[in-house]
C-alpha positions as CSV (number, residue, x, y, z in Angstrom):
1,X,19.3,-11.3,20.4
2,X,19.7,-15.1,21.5
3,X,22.2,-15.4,18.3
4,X,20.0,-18.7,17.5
5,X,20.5,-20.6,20.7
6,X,17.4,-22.3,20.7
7,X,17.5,-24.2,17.0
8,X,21.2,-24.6,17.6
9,X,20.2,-26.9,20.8
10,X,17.4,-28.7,18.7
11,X,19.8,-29.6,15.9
12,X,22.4,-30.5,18.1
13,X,20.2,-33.0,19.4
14,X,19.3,-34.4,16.4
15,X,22.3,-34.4,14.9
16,X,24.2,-36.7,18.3
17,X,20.5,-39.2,17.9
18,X,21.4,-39.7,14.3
19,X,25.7,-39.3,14.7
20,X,25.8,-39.0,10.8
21,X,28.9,-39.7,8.1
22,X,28.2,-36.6,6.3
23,X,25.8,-33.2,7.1
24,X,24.5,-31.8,4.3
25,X,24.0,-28.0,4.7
26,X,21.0,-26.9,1.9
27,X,22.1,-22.9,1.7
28,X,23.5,-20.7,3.7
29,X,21.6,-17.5,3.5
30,X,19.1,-18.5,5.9
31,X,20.0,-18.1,9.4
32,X,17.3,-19.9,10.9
33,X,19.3,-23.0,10.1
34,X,22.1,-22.0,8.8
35,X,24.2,-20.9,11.8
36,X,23.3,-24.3,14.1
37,X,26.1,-25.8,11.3
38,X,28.5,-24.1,12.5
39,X,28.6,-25.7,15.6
40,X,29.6,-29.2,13.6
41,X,32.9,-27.4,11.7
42,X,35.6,-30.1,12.3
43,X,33.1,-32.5,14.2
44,X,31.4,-33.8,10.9
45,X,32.4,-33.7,7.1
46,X,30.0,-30.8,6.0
47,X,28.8,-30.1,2.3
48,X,27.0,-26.7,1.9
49,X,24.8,-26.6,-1.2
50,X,25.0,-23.0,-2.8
51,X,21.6,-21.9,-3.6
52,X,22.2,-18.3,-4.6
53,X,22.8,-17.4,-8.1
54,X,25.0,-14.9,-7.7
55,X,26.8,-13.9,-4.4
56,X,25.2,-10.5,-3.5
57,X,25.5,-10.3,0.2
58,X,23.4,-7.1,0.5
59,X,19.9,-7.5,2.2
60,X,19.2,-4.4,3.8
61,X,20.1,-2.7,6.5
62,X,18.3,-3.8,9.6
63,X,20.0,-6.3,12.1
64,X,18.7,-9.5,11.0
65,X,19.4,-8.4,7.5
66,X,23.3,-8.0,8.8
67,X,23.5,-10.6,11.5
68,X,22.4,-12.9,8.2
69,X,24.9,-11.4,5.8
70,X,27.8,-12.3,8.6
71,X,26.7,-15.5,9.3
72,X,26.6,-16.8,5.5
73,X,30.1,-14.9,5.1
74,X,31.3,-17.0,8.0
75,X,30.2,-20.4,6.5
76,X,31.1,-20.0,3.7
77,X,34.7,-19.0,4.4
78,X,35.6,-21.7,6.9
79,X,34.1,-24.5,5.3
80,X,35.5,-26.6,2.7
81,X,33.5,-28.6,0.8
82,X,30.4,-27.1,-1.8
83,X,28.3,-28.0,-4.2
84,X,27.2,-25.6,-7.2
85,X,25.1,-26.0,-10.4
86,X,26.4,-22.9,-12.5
87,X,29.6,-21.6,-13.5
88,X,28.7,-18.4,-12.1
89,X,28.1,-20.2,-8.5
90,X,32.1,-21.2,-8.4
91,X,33.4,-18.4,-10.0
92,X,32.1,-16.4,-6.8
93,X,32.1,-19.2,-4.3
94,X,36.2,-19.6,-5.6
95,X,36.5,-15.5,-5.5
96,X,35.2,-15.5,-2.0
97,X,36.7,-18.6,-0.9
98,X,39.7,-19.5,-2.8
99,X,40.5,-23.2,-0.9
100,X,36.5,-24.1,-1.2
101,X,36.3,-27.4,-3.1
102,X,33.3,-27.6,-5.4
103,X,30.9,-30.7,-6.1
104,X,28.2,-30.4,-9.0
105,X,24.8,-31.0,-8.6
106,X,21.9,-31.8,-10.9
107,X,18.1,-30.9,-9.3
108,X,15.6,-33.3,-10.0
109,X,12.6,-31.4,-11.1
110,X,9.3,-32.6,-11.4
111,X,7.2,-32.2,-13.7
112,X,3.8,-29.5,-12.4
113,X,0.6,-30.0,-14.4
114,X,-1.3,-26.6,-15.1
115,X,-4.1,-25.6,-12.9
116,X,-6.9,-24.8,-14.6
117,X,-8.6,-21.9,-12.4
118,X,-10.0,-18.8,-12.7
119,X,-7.8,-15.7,-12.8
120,X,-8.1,-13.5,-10.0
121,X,-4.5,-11.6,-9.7
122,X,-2.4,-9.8,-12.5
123,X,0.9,-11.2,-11.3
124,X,2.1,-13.3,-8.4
125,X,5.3,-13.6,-6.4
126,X,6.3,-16.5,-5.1
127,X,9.7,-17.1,-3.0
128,X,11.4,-15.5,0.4
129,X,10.6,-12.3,0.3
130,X,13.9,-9.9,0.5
131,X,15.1,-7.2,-1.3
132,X,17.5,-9.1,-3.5
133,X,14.5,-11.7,-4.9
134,X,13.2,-8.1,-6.6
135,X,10.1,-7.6,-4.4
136,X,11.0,-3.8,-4.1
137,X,11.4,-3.5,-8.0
138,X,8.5,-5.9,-8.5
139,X,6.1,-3.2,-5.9
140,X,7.8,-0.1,-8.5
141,X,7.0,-2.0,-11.5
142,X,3.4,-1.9,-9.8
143,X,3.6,1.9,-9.8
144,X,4.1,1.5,-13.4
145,X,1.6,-0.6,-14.5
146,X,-0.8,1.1,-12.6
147,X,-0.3,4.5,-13.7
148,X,-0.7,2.9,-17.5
149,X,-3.8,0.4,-16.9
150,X,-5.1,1.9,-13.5
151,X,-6.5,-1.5,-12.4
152,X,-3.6,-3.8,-11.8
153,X,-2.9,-6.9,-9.0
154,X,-0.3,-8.5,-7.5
155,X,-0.1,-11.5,-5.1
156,X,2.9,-12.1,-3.2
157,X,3.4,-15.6,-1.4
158,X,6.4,-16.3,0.9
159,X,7.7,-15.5,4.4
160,X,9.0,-12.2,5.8
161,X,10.2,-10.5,8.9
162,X,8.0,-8.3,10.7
163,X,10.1,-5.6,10.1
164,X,10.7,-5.8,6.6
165,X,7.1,-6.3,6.0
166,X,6.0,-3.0,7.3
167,X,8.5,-1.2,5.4
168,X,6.9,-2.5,2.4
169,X,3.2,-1.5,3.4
170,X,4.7,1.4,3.7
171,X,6.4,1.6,0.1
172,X,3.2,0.1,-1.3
173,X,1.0,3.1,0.0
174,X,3.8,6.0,-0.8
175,X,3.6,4.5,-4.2
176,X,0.3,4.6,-4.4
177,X,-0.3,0.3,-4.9
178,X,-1.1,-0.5,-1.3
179,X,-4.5,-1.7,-2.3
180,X,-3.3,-3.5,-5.6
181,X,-1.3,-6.0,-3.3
182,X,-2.6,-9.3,-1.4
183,X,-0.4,-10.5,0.9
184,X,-0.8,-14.1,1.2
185,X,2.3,-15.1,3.3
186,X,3.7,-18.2,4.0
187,X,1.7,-21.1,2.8
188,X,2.0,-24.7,4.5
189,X,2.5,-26.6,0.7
190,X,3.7,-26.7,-2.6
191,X,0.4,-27.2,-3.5
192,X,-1.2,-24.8,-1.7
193,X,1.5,-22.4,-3.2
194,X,0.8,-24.2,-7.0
195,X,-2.8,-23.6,-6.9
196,X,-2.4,-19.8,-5.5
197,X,-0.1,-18.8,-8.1
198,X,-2.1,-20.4,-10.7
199,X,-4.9,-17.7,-10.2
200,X,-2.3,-15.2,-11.8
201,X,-1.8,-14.2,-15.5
202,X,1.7,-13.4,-14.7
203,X,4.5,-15.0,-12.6
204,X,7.4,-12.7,-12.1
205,X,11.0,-14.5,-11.5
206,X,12.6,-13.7,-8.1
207,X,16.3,-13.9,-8.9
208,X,18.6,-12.9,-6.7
209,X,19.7,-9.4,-7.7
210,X,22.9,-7.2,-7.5
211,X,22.0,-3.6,-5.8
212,X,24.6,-1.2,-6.2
């Protein structure tokens, strides 16, 4: 309803204490943050970092879900500069945006040493959770499981809107899984997230996916 005033006034703030040479703008999915860069187009050289794998703008159908898909549309068409780490990213980055200029990128990963804890959960997903990271397919695949083994867990770890949640409670128990689920939310660390997802046999891979 506010359109994001409020963080748009914080990192506006910031931005004039610190008056830097370049903003760097890690995704643009997420409009939370995302839309307060805006405000800096033609003020401050900008480089958006693409963190999608593919560019699937589809996230449902409720208003943040949209308000989101326009504001990530609108970034990345009016700014210039991007940097990618697949093929795949510029191939739809350059579809989408023609005049976008693309800068590679190499993540530094580090290296995680195995937790050695007891299992308590099946599976475990770990990352935003949104239709196009699979946690609808990932609640099906549930249905699945369950119907073969009967005793089957999943742990899911990561934010989510109110909205969205309920809809999946709601899926969950209409597919029969509501009580095979713990909801763990959004945890504080990496580490807090490393040793959760360590109680599971199973980690399932959130890509972003392509509904049609």
């Amino acid at each position: 309803m506010t359109n994001y005033a409020h963080n748009k006034r914080v990192v506006r703030k910031i931005i004039q204490s610190i008056n830097p040479d370049v903003i760097h703008l890690q995704g643009a999915e997420n409009p939370y943050y995302s839309i307060t860069a805006l405000q800096f187009l033609g003020k401050y050289p900008l480089v958006v970092n693409l963190q999608r794998m593919t560019l699937n703008f589809f996230r449902g159908y409720h208003k943040e879900a949209v308000k989101a898909v326009e504001i990530e549309k609108e970034i990345l068409s009016k700014f210039k500069h991007f940097s990618v780490r697949t093929k795949k990213m510029k191939e739809d980055l350059l579809f989408f945006n023609p005049n976008a200029i693309t800068h590679w990128v190499r993540y530094s990963i580090p290296e995680i040493v195995p937790k050695k804890v007891k299992k308590e959960y099946d599976m475990v997903y770990f990352a935003q959770i949104c239709k196009t990271k699979g946690i609808e397919d990932t609640i099906d695949c549930l249905r699945i499981l369950k119907s073969k083994f009967r005793k089957v867990t999943l742990c899911i770890i990561g934010s989510c809107n109110s909205t969205y949640k309920e809809y999946l409670l709601n899926m969950a128990e209409e597919k029969g899984v509501g009580d095979c689920i713990l909801w763990k939310g959004f945890l504080l660390s990496l580490e807090e997230v490393h040793n959760e997802a360590s109680k599971a046999k199973i980690s399932v891979l959130p890509l972003s996916l392509i509904h049609i």
